[in-house]
MMTF fields as JSON, N, C-alpha, C and O atoms, coordinates in Angstrom:
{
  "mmtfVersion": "1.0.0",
  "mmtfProducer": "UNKNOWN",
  "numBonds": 467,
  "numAtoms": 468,
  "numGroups": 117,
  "numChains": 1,
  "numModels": 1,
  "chainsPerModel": [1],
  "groupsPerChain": [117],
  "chainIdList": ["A"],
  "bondAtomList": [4, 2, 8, 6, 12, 10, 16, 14, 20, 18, 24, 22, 28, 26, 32, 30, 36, 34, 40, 38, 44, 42, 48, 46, 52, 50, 56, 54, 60, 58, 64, 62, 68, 66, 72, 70, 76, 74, 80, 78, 84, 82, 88, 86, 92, 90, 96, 94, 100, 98, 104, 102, 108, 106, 112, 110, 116, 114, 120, 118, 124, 122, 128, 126, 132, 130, 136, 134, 140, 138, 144, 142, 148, 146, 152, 150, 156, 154, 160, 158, 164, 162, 168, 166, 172, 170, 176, 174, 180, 178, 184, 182, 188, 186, 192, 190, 196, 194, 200, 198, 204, 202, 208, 206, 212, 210, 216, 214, 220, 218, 224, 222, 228, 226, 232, 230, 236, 234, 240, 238, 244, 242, 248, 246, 252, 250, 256, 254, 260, 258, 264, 262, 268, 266, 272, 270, 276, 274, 280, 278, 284, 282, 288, 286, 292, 290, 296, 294, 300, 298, 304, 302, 308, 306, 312, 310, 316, 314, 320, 318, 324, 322, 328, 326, 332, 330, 336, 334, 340, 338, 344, 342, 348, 346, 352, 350, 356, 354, 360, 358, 364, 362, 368, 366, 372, 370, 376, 374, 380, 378, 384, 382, 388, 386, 392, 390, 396, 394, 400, 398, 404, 402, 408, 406, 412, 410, 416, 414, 420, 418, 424, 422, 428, 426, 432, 430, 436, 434, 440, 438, 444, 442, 448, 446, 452, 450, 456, 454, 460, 458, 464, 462],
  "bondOrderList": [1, 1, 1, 1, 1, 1, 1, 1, 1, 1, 1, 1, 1, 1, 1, 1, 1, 1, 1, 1, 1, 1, 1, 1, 1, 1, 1, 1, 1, 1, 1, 1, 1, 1, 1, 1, 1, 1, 1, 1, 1, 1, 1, 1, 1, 1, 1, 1, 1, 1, 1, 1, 1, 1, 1, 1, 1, 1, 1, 1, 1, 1, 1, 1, 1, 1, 1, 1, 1, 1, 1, 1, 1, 1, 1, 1, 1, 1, 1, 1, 1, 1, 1, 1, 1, 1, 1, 1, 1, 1, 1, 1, 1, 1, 1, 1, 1, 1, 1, 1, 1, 1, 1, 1, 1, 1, 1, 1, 1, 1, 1, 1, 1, 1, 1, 1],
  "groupList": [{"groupName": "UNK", "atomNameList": ["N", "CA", "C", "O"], "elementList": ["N", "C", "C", "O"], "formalChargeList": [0, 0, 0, 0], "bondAtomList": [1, 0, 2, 1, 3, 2], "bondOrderList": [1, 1, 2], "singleLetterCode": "X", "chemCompType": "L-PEPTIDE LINKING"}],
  "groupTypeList": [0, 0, 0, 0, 0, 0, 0, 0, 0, 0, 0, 0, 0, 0, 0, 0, 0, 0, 0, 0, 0, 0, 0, 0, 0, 0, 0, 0, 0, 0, 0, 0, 0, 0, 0, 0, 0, 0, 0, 0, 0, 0, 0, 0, 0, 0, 0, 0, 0, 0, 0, 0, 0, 0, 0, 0, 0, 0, 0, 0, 0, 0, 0, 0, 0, 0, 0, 0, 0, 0, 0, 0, 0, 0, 0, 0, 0, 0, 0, 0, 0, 0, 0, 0, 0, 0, 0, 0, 0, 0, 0, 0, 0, 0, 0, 0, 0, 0, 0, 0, 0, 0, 0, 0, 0, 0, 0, 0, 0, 0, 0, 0, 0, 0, 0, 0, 0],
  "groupIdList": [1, 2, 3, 4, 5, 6, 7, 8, 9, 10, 11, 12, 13, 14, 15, 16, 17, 18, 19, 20, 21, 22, 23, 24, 25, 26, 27, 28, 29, 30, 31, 32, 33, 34, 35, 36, 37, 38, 39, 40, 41, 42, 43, 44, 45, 46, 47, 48, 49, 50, 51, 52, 53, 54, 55, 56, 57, 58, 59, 60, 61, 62, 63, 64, 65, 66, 67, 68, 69, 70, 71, 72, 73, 74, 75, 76, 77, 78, 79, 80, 81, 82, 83, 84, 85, 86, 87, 88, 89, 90, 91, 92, 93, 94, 95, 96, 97, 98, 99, 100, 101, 102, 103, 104, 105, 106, 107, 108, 109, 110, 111, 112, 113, 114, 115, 116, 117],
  "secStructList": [7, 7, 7, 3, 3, 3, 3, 3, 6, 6, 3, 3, 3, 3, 3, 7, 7, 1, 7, 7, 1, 6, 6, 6, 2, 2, 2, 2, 2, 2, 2, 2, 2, 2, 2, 6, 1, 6, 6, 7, 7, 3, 3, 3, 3, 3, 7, 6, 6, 7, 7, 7, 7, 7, 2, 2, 2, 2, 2, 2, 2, 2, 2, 2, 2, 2, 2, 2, 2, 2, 6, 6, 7, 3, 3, 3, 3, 3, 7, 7, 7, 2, 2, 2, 2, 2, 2, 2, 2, 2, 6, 6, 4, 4, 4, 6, 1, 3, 3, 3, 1, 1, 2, 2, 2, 2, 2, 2, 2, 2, 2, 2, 2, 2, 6, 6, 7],
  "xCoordList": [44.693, 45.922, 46.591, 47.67, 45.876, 46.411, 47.275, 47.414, 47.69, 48.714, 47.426, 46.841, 47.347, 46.213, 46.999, 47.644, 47.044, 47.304, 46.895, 46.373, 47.033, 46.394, 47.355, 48.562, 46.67, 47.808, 47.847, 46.915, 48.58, 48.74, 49.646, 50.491, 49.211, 50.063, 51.069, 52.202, 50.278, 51.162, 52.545, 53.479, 51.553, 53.059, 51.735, 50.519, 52.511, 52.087, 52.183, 53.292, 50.81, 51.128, 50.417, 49.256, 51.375, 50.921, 51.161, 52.036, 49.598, 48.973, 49.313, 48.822, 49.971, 50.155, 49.044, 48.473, 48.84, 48.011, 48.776, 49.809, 47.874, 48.188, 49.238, 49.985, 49.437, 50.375, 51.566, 51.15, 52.947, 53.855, 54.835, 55.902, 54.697, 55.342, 55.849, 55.784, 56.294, 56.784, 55.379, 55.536, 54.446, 53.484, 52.898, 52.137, 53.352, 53.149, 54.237, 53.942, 55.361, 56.2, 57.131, 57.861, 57.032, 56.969, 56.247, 56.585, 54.769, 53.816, 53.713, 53.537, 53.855, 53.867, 55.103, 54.938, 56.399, 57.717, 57.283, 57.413, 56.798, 56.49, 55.587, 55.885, 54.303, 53.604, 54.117, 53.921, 54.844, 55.534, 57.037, 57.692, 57.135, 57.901, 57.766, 58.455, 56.493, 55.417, 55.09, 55.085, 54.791, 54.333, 55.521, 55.374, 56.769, 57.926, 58.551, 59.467, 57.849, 57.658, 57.744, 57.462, 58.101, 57.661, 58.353, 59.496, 57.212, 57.577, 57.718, 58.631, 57.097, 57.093, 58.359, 58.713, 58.975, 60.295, 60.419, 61.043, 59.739, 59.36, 58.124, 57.21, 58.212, 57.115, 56.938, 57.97, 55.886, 55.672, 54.71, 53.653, 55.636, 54.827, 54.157, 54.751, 52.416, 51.954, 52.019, 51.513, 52.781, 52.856, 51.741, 51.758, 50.911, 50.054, 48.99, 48.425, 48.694, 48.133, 48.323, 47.504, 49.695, 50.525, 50.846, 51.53, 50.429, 50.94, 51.658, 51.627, 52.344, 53.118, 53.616, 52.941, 55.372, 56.751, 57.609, 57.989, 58.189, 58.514, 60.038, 60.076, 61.351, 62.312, 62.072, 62.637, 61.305, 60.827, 59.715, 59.147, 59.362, 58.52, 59.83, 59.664, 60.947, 61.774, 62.655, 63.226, 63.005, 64.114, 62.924, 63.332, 61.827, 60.633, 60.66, 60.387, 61.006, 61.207, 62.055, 62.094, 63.41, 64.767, 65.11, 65.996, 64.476, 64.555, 63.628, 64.229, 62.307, 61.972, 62.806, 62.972, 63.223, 64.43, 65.399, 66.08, 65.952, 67.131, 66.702, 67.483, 65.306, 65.053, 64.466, 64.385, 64.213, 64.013, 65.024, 65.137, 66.054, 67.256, 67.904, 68.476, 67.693, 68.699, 68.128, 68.566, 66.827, 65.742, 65.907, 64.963, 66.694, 66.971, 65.694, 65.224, 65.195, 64.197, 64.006, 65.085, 63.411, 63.145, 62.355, 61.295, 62.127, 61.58, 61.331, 62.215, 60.452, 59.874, 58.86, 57.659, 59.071, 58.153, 57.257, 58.065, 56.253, 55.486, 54.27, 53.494, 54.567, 53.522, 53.336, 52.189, 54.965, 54.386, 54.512, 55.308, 53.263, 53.127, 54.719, 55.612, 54.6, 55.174, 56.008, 57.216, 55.358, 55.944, 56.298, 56.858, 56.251, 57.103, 57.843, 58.824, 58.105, 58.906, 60.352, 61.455, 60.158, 61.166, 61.614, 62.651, 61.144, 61.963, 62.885, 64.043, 62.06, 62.831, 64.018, 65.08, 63.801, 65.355, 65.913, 66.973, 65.801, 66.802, 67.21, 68.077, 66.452, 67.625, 68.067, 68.112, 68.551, 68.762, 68.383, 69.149, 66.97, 66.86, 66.767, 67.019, 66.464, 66.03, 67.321, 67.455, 68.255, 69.787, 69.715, 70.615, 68.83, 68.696, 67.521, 67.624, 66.473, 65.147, 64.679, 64.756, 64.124, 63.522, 62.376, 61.794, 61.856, 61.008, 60.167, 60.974, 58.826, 58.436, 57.058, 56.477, 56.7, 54.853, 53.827, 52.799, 53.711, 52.785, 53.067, 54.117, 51.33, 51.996, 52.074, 52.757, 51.466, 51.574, 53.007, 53.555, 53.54, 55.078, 55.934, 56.811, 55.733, 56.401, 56.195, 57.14, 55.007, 55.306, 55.754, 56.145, 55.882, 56.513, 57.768, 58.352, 58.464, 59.858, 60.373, 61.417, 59.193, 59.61, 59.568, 60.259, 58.52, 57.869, 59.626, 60.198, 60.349, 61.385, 61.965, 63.004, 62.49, 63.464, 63.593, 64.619, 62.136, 61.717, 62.463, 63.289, 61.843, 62.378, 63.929, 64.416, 64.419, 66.273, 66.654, 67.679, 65.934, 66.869, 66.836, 67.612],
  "yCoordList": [-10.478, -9.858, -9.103, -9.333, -8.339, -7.396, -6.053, -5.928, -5.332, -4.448, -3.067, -3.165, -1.775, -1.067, 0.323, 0.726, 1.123, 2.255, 3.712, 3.99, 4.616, 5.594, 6.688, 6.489, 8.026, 8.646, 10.081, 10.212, 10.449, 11.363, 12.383, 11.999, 14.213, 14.925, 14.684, 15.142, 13.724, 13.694, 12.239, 11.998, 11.472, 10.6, 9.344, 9.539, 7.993, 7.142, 6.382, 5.907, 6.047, 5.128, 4.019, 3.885, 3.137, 1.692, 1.635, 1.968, 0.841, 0.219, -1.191, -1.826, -1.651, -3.309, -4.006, -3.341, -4.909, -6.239, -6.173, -5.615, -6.943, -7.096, -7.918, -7.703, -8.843, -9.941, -9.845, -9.745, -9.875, -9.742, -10.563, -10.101, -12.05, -13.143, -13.952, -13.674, -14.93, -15.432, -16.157, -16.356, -16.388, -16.91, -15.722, -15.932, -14.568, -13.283, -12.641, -11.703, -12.803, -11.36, -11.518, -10.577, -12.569, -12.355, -11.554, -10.852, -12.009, -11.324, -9.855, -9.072, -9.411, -8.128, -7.112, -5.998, -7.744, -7.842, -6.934, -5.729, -7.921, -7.737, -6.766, -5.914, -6.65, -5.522, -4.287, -3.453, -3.87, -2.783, -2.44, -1.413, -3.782, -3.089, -2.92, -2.335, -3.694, -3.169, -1.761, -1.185, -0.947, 0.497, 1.251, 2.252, 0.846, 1.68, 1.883, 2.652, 1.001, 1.067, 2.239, 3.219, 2.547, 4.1, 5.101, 5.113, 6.115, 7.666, 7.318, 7.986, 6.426, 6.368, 5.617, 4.452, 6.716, 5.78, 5.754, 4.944, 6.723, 6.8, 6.155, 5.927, 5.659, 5.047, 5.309, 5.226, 5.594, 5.88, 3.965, 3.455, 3.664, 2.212, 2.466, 2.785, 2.27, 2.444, 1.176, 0.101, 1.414, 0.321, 0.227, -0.841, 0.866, 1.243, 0.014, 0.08, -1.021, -1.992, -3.287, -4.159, -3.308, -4.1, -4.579, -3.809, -6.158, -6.149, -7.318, -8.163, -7.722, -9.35, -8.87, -8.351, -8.986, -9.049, -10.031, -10.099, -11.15, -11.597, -11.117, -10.139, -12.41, -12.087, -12.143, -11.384, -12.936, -12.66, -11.675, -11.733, -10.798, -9.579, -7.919, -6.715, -8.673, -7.441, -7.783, -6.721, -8.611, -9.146, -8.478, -8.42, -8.185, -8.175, -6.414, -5.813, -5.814, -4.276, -4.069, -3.298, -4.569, -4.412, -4.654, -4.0, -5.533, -5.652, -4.371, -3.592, -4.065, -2.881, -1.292, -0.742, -0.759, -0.198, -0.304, 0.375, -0.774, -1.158, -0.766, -0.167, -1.21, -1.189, 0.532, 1.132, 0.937, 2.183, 2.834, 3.6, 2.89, 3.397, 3.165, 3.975, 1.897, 1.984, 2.812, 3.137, 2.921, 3.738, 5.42, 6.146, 5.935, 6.819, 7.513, 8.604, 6.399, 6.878, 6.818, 7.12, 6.649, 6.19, 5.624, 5.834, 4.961, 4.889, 5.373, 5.365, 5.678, 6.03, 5.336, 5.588, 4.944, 3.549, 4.625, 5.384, 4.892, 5.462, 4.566, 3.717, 5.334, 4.479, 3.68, 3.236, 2.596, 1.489, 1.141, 1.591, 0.108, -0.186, -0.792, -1.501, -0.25, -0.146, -1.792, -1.702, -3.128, -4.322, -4.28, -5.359, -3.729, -3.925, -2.84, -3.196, -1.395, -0.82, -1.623, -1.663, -2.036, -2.723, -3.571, -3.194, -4.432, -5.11, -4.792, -5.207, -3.425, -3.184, -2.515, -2.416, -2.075, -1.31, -2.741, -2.463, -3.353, -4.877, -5.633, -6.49, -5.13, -5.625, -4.846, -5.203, -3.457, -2.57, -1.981, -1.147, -2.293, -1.785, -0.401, 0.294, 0.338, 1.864, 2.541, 3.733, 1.674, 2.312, 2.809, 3.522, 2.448, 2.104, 2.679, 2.919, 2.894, 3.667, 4.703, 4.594, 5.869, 7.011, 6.201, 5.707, 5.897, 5.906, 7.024, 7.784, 7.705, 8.645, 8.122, 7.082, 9.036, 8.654, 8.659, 8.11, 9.032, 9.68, 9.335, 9.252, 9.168, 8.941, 10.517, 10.862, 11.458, 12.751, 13.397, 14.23, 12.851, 13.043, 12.743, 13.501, 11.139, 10.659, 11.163, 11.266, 11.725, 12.045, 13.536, 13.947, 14.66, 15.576, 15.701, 16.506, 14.575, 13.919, 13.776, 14.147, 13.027, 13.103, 13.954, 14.214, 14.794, 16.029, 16.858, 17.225, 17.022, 17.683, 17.038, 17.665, 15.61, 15.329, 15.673, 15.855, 15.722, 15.93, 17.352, 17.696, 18.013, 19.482, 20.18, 21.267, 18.896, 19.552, 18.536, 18.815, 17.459, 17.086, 17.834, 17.49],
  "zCoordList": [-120.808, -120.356, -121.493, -122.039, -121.675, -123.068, -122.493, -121.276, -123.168, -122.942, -123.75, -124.829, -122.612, -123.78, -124.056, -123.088, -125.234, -125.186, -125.345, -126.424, -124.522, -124.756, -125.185, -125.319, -125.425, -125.75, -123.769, -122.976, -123.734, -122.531, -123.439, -124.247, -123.072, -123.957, -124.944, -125.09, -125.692, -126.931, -127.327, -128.092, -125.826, -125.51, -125.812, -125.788, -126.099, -125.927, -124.789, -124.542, -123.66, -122.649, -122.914, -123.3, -122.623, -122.281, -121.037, -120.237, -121.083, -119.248, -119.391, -120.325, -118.701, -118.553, -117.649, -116.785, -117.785, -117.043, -115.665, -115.295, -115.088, -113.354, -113.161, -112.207, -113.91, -113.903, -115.168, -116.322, -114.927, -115.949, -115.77, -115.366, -116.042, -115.534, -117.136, -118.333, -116.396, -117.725, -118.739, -119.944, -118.231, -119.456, -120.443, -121.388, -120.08, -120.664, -121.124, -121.864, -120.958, -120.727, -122.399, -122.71, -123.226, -124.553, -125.545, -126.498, -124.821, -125.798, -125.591, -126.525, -124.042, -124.155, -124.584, -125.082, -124.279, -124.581, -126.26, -126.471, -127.167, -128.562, -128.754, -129.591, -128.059, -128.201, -127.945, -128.828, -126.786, -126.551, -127.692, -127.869, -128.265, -129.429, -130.762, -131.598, -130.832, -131.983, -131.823, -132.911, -130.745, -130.452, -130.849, -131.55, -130.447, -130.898, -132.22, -132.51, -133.026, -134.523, -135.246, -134.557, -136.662, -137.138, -136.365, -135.907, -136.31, -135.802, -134.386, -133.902, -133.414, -132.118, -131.62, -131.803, -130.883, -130.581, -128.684, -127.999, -128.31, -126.915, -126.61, -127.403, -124.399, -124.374, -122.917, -122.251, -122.317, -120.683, -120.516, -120.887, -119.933, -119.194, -117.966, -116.936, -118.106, -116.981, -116.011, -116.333, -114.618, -114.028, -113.138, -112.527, -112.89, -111.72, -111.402, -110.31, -112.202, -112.364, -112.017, -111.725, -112.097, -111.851, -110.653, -109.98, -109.901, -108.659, -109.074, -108.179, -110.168, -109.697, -110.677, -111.566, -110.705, -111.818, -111.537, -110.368, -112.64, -111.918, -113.118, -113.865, -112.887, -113.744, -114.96, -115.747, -115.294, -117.011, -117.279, -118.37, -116.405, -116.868, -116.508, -116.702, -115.972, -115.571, -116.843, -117.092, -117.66, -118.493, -120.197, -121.356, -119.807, -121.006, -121.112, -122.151, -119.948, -119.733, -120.021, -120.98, -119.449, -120.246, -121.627, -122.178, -122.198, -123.7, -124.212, -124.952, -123.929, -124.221, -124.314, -125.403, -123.177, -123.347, -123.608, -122.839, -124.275, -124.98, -126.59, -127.33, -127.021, -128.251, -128.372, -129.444, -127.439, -127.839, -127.771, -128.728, -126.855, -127.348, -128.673, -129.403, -128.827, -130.209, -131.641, -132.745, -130.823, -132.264, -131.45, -131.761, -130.722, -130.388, -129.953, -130.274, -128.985, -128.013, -126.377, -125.868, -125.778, -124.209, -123.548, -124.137, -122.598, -121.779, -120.389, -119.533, -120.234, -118.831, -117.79, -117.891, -117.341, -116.139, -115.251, -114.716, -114.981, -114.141, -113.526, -113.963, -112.032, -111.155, -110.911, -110.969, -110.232, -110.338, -108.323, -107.499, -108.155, -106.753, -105.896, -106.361, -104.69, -103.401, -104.023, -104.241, -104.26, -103.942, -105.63, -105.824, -106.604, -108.105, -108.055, -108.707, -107.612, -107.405, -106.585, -107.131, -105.633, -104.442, -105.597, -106.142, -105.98, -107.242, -107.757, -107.697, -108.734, -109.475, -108.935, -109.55, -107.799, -107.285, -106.688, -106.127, -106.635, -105.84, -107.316, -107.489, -108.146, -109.33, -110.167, -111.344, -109.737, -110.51, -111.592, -112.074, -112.322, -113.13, -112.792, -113.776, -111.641, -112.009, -112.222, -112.497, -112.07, -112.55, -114.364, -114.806, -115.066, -116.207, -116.962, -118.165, -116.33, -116.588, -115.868, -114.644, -116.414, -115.177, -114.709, -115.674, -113.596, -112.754, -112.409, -111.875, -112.379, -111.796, -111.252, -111.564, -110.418, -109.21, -110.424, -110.027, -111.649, -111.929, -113.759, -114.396, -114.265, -116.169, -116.442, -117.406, -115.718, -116.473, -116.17, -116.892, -114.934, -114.796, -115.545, -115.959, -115.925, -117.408, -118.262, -119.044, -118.626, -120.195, -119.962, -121.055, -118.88, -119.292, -119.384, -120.109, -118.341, -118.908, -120.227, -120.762, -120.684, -122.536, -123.087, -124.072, -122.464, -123.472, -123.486, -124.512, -121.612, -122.171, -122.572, -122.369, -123.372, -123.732, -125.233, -125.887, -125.667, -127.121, -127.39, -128.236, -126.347, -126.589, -126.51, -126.821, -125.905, -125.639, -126.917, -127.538, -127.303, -128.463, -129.902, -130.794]
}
């Protein structure tokens, strides 16, 4: 249950594991803010993999964004399935993160954010 990353135009995505529950959601919690380290302060999370979140894999995302903001970066959540989407809008996180269908959608999100900042 590893967390893998690739790069997409220039952006870093991380693909998460199928499962993001609490016997995980530390370790990946840490990996995704190991990536935001250095020069990388943005991150497109691929959710597309993903069919089980529970509150400690939504509390493991929220600590993720938060830390890239404070490193004056972002997050972007892409693609995530029909039953972790509904989640996340019943606990508000998408009040809080862009959501988009697609990782190449996310990262041109960043791509413009790179470019208006």
């Amino acid at each position: 249950m590893n967390v893998h990353f690739d790069l997409h135009d220039g952006h870093d995505v991380a693909r998460l594991p199928a499962r993001l529950g609490l016997a995980d959601a530390n370790r990946i919690r840490r990996s995704l803010e190991e990536q935001l380290d250095g020069t990388r302060r943005s991150l497109v999370i691929d959710l597309s993999g993903v069919d089980f979140i529970d509150s400690s894999g939504l509390a493991a995302l929220l600590a993720v964004i938060k830390t890239a903001r404070r490193r004056d970066g972002d997050i972007v959540l892409a693609a995530p399935r029909a039953r972790v989407r509904a989640l996340i809008e019943l606990t508000r996180l998408d009040d809080f993160v862009t959501i988009l269908p697609t990782v190449a959608e996310a990262s041109a999100r960043l791509s413009a954010r790179d470019q208006a900042a």
